[in-house]
C-alpha positions as CSV (number, residue, x, y, z in Angstrom):
1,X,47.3,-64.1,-262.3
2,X,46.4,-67.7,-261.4
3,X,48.2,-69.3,-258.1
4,X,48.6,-72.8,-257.1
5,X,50.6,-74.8,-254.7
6,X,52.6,-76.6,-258.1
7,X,52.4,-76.5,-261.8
8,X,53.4,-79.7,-264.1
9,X,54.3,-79.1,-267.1
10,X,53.4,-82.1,-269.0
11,X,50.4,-83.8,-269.6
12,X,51.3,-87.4,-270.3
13,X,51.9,-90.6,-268.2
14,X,54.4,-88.8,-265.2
15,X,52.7,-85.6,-265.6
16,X,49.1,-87.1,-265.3
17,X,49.6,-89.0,-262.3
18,X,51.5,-86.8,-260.2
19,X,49.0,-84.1,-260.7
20,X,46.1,-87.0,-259.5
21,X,48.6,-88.0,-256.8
22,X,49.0,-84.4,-255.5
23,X,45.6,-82.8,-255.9
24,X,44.5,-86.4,-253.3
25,X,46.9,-84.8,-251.0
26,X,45.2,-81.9,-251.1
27,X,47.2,-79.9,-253.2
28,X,46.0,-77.2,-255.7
29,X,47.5,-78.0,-258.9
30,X,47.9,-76.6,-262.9
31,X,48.6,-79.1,-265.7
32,X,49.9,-77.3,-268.6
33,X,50.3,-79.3,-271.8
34,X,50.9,-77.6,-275.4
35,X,49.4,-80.8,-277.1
36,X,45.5,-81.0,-278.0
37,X,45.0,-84.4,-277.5
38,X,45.6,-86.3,-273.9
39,X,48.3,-88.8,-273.1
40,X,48.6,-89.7,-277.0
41,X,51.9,-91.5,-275.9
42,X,49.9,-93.8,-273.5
43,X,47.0,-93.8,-276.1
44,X,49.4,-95.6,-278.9
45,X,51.5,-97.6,-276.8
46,X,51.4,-101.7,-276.7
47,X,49.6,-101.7,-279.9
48,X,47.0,-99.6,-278.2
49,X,46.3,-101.8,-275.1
50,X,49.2,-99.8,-273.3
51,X,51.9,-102.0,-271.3
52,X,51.4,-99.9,-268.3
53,X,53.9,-102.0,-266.1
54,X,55.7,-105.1,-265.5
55,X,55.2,-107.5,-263.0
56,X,59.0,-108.7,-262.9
57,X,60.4,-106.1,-261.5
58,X,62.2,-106.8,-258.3
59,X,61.7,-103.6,-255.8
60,X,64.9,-105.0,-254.1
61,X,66.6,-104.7,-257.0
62,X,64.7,-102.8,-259.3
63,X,67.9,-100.9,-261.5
64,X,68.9,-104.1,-263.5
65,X,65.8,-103.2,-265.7
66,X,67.0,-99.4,-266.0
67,X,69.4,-97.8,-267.9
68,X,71.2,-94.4,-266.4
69,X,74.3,-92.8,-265.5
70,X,73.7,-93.7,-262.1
71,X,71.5,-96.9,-262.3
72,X,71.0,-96.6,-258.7
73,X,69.3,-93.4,-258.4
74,X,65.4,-95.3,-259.6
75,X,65.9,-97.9,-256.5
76,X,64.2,-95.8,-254.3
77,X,61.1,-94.8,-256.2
78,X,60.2,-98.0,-257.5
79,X,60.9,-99.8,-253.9
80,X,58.3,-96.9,-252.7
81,X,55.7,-97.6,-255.5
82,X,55.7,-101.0,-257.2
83,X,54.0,-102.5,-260.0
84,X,51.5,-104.3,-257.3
85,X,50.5,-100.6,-256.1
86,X,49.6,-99.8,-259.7
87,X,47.7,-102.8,-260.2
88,X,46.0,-102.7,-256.7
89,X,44.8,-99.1,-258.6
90,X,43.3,-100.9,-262.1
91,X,41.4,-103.1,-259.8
92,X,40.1,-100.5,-257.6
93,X,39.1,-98.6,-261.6
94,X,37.7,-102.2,-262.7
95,X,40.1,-102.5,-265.5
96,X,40.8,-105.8,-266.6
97,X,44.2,-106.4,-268.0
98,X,46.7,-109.8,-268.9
99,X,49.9,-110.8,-268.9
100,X,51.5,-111.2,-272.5
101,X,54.7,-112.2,-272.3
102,X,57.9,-112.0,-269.3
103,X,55.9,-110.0,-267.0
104,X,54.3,-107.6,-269.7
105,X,51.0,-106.1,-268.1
106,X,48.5,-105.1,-271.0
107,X,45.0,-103.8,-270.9
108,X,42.3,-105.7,-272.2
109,X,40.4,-103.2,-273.7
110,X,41.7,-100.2,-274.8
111,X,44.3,-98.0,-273.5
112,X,41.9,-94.9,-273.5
113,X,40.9,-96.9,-270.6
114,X,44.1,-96.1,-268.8
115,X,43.9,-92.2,-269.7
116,X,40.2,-92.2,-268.6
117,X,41.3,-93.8,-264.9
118,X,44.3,-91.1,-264.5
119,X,41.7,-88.4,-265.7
120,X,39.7,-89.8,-262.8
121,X,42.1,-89.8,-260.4
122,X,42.8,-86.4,-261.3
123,X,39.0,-85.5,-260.7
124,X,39.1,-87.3,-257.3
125,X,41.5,-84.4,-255.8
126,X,38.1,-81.9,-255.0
127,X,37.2,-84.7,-252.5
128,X,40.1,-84.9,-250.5
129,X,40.4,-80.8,-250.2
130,X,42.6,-80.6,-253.4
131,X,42.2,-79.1,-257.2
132,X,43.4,-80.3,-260.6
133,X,42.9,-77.8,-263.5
134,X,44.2,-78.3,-266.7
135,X,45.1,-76.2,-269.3
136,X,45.2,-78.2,-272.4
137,X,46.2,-77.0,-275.4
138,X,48.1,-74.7,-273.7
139,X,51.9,-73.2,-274.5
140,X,53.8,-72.2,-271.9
141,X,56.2,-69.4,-273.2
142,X,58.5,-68.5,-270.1
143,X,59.2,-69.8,-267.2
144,X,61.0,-68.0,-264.5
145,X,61.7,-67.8,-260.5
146,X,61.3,-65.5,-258.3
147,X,64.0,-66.7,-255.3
148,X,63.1,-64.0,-252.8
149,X,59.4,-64.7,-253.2
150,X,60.6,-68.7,-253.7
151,X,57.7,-68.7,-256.6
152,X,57.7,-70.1,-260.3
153,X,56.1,-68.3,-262.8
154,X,54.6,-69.6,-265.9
155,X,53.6,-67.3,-269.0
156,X,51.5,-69.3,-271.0
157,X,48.6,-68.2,-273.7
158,X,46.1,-68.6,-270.9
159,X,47.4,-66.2,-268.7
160,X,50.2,-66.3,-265.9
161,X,50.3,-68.7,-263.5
162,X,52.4,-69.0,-260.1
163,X,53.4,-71.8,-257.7
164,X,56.7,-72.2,-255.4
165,X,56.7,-75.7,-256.8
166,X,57.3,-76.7,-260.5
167,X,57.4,-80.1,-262.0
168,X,58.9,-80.9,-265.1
169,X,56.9,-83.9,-266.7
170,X,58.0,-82.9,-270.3
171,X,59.0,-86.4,-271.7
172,X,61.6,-86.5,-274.0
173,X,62.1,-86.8,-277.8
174,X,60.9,-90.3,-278.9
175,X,57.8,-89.7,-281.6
176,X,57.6,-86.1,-282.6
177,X,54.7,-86.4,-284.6
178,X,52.7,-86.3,-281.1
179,X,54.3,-83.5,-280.0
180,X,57.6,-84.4,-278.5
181,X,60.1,-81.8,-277.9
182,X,63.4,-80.5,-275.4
183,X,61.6,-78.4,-273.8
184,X,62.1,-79.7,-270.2
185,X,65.6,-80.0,-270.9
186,X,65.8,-76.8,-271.9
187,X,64.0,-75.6,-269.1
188,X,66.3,-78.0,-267.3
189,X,69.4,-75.8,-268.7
190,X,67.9,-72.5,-267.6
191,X,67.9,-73.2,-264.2
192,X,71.4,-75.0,-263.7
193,X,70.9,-78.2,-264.4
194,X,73.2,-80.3,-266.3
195,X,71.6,-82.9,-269.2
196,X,72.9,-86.0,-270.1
197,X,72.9,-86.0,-274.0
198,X,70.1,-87.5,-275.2
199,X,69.6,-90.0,-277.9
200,X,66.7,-92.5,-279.7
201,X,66.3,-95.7,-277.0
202,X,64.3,-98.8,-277.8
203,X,64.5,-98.4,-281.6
204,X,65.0,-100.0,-284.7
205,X,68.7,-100.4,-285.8
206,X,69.9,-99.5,-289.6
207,X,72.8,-100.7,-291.7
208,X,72.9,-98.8,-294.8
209,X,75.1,-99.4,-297.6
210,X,76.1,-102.6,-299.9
211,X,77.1,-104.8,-296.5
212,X,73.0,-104.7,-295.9
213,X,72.1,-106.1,-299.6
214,X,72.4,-109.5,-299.3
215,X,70.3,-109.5,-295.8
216,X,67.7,-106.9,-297.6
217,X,65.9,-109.4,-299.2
218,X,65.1,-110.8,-295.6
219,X,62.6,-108.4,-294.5
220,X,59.6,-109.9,-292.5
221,X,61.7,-112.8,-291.0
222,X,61.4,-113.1,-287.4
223,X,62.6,-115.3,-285.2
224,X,64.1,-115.9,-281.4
225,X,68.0,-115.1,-280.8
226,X,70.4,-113.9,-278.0
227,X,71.3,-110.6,-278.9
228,X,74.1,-108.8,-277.5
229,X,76.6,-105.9,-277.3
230,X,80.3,-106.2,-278.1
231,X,83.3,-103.6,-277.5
232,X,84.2,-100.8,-280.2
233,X,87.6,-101.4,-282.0
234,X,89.8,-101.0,-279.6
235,X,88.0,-100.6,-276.7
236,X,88.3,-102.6,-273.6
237,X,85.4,-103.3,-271.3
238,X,85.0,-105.7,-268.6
239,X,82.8,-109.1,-269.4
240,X,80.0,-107.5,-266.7
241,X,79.1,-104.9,-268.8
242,X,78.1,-106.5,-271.7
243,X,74.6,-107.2,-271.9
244,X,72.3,-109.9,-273.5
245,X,68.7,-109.9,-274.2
246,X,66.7,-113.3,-275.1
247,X,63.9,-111.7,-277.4
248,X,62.5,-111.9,-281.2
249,X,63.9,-110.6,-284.2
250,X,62.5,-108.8,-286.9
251,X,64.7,-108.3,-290.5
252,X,63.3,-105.0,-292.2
253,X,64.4,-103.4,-295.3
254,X,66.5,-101.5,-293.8
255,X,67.8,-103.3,-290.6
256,X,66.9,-104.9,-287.5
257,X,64.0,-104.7,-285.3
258,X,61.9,-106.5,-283.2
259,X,62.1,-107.0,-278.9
260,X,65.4,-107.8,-279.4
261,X,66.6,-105.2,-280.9
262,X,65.0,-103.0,-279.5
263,X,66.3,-103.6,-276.0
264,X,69.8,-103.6,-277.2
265,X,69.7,-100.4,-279.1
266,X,69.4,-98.8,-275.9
267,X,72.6,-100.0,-274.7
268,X,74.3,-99.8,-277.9
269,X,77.1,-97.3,-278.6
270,X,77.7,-95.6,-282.2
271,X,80.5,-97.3,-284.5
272,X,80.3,-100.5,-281.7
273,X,79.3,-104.1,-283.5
274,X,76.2,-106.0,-281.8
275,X,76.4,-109.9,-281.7
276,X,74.0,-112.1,-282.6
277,X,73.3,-115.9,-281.5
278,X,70.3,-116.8,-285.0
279,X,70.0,-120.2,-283.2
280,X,70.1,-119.7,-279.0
281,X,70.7,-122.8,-277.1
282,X,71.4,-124.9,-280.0
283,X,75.4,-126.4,-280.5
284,X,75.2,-125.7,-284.5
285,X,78.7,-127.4,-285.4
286,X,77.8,-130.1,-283.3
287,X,74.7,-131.2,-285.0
288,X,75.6,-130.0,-288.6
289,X,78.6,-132.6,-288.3
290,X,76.2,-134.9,-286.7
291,X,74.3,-134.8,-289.7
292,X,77.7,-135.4,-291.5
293,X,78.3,-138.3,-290.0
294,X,75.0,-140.0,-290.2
295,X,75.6,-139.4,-294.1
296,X,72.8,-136.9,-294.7
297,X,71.8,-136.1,-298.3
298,X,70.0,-132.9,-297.4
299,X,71.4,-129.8,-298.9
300,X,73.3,-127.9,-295.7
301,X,70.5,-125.2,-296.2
302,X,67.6,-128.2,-296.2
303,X,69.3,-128.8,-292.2
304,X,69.5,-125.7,-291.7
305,X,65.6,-125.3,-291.5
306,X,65.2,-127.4,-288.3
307,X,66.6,-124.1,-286.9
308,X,66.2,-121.2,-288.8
309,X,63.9,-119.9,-291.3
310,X,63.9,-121.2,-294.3
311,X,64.9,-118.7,-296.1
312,X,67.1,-117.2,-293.7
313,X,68.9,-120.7,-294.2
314,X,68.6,-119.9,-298.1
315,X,70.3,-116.5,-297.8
316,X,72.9,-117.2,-295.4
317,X,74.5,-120.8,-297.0
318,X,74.0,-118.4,-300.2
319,X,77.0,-116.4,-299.1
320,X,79.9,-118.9,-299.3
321,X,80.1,-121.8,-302.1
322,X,81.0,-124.5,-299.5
323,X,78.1,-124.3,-297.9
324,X,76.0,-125.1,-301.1
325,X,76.1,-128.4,-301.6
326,X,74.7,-131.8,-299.7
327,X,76.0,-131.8,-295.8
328,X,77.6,-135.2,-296.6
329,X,80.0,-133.2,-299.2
330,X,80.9,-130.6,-297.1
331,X,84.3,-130.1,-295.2
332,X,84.4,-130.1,-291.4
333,X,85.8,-126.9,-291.7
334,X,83.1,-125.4,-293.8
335,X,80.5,-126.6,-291.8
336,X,82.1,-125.5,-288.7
337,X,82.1,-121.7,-290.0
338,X,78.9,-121.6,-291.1
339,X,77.6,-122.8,-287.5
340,X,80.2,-120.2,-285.4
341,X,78.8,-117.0,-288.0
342,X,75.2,-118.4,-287.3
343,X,76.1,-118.2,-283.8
344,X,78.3,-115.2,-283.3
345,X,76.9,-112.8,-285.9
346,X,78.9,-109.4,-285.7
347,X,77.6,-106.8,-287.4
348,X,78.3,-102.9,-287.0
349,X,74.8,-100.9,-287.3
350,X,75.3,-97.5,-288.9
351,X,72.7,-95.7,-287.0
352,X,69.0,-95.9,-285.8
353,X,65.5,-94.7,-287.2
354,X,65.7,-92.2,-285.0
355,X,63.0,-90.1,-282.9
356,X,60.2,-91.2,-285.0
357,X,60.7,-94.9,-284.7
358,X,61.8,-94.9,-281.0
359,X,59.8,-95.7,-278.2
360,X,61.8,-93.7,-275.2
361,X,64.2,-91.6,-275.4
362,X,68.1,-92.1,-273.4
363,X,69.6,-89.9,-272.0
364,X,68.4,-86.6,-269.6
365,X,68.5,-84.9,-266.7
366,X,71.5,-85.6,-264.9
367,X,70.6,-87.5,-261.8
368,X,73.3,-86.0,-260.3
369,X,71.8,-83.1,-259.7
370,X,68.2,-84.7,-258.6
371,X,67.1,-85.8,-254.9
372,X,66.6,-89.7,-255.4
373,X,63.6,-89.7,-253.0
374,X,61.7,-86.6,-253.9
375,X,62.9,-85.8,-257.6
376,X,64.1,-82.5,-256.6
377,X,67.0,-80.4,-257.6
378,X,69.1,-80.1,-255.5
379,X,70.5,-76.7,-256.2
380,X,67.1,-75.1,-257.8
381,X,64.5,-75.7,-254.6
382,X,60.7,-76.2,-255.8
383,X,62.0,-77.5,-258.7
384,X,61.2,-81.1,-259.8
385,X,62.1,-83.8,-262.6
386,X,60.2,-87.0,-263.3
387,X,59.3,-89.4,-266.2
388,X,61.3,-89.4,-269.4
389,X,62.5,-86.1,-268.9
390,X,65.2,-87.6,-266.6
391,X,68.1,-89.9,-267.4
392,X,66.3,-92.9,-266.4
393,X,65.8,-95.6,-269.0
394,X,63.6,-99.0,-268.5
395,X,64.4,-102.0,-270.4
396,X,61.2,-102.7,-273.3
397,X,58.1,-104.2,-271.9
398,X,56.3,-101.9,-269.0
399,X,59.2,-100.6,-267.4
400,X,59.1,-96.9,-268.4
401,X,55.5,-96.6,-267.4
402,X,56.4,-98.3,-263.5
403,X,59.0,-95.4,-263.5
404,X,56.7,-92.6,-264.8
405,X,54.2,-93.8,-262.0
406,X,56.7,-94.4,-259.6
407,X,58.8,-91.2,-260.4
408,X,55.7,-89.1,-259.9
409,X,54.5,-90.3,-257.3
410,X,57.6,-89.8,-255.2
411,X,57.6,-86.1,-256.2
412,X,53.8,-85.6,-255.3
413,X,54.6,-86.7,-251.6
414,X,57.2,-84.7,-251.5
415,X,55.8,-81.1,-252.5
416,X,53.9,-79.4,-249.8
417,X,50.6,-77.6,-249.4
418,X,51.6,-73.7,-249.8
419,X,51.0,-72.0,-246.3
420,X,49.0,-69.2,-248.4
């Protein structure tokens, strides 16, 4: 039997850096993971340069860039470790990185960069009176607690292992084909602990069926919008809770992608229509009747183009028959519609890619039942959550990473230095 002061289950981002975090307090920790290769979800993310954080994030105010049932409960966290402490780290590992775009924090090189500094870190404990081993690929079988003894015990294909602390760095389900699974939820279950249903989060929207067709043919168009959610038939929601994102978007065989959609598919509820602005900041019907009036020529699609896509402006004016003909032809009336569906486009998605197209996963652990400053349960002592594995959701671009680091790090201060 092996003992340690904690054993984290999970080897990626969360799981990684709280081990590093806890071994430099001096800590004796076991990182089990069942997966063969390191941090593949940190090694394949941004393109491979890893958007490890965000530089926007306000620690004052840090939950308008999270999704959650409580979006309060990552304030205290992220006030407690910021996106400047994680930088302040990079420089101190000599990893240059740039800003791409809102914030977004990318390496320069390569992401294995990133993996090799946590690795590091990890490596770093033995000098400050600490231990990280890692047991990788390793499957842990059981898990169960002892609550007289106040120890965890793990049976895994290496042997057992105890500790009267237990972190659950599992992630969640976004990209099985690395080796995603419930197991931390399921775990979760086991001892008490309620999940909040989880589903795919910054993902690729569908809409299957004949309504797609005459959009099909669009696929590899991008361009800016405002993107946003609208209320379910039916449904009554105050204006506050709708949401909109100012991002690119991408027209795919199937769907919708790009930033924008992306963002809003985490917020977006089954059988609920999205709305979207193809032309942000522009009054449509008040130039296309400009045009009018100056007795343009052009074909309405031809006007179209100082706006749109060409042949987005091709498809869409193909829809309705008083739309194809020279703007100087066209009724008021007509060209008024066509401006407010440019700018208002409902649509009803009928589902998602799923798992294999999703970059997080929504949903998880309910906070409810989580200490917001140490990531403990509150009814299951020595027993922790952090990462994806708990209903905490960033919005696209670095977000998820600053809560992975800042998640585990609040849980590695908190877990102390077994007596024994």
């Amino acid at each position: 039997m092996f003992s340690y002061d904690v054993i984290i289950l999970g080897a990626g981002a969360a799981g990684l850096f709280c081990a590093a975090q806890a071994g430099q307090r001096g800590l004796k920790v076991l990182l089990i993971d069942h997966s063969s290769a390191v941090a593949e979800k940190i090694r394949i993310s941004g393109g491979g340069r890893a958007n490890f954080t965000n530089r926007d994030l306000d620690p004052s105010a840090p939950q308008k860039h999270f999704l959650s049932s409580n979006s309060h409960f990552c304030r205290s966290a992220l006030a407690r470790f910021t996106p400047g402490d994680f930088i302040a780290l990079m420089h101190k590992h000599g990893i240059s990185f740039h800003e791409k775009h809102k914030g977004q924090l990318f390496c320069d090189g390569s992401a294995q960069e990133l993996i090799d500094m946590l690795l590091a870190e990890c490596q770093t404990a033995s000098a400050h009176g600490g231990l990280v081993e890692r047991w990788q690929p390793c499957k842990a079988n059981r898990v169960d607690h002892d609550a007289s003894a106040c120890l965890y015990s793990v049976e895994t294909d290496r042997g057992l292992a105890k500790a009267p602390a237990l972190v659950l760095a599992t992630g969640g389900l976004s990209i099985p084909k690395i080796g995603a699974t419930d197991f931390g939820w399921r775990l979760a279950r086991q001892f008490g602990l309620r999940v909040i249903e989880p589903r795919p989060g910054l993902v690729p929207l569908t809409f299957d069926g004949n309504g797609w067709a005459p959009y099909a043919g669009m696929a590899g168009i991008a361009l800016p919008v405002a993107i946003s959610t609208s209320e379910a038939p039916g449904e009554k929601k105050a204006k506050k809770s709708r949401i909109t994102f100012h991002e690119d978007l991408l027209f795919t065989h199937r769907g919708l992608s790009g930033p924008a959609v992306l963002q809003i598919s985490s917020y977006w509820q089954a059988g609920a229509p999205i709305s979207i602005d193809l032309a942000p900041g522009v009054d449509l019907a008040t130039e296309l009747l400009a045009a009018k009036a100056r007795g343009s020529r052009k074909l309405i699609a031809n006007e179209l183009t100082a706006w749109l896509p060409s042949r987005l402006a091709d498809t869409w004016v193909s829809l309705n028959s008083a739309w194809q003909r020279p703007i100087n032809e066209a009724s008021d009336k007509a060209l008024a519609q066509l401006a407010e569906q440019l700018s208002d486009w409902q649509l009803v998605p009928t589902g998602t890619e799923g798992y294999r197209k999703a970059e997080v996963t929504v949903g998880g652990v309910d906070t409810r039942d989580l200490s917001s400053q140490t990531m403990e349960a509150k009814n299951q002592p020595g027993l922790y959550c952090i990462g994806e594995v708990v209903d905490v959701t960033g919005w696209l671009g670095g977000y998820n990473f600053q809560w992975a680091w800042a998640s585990a790090h609040a849980c590695a201060q908190a877990i102390e230095k077994h007596p024994n």
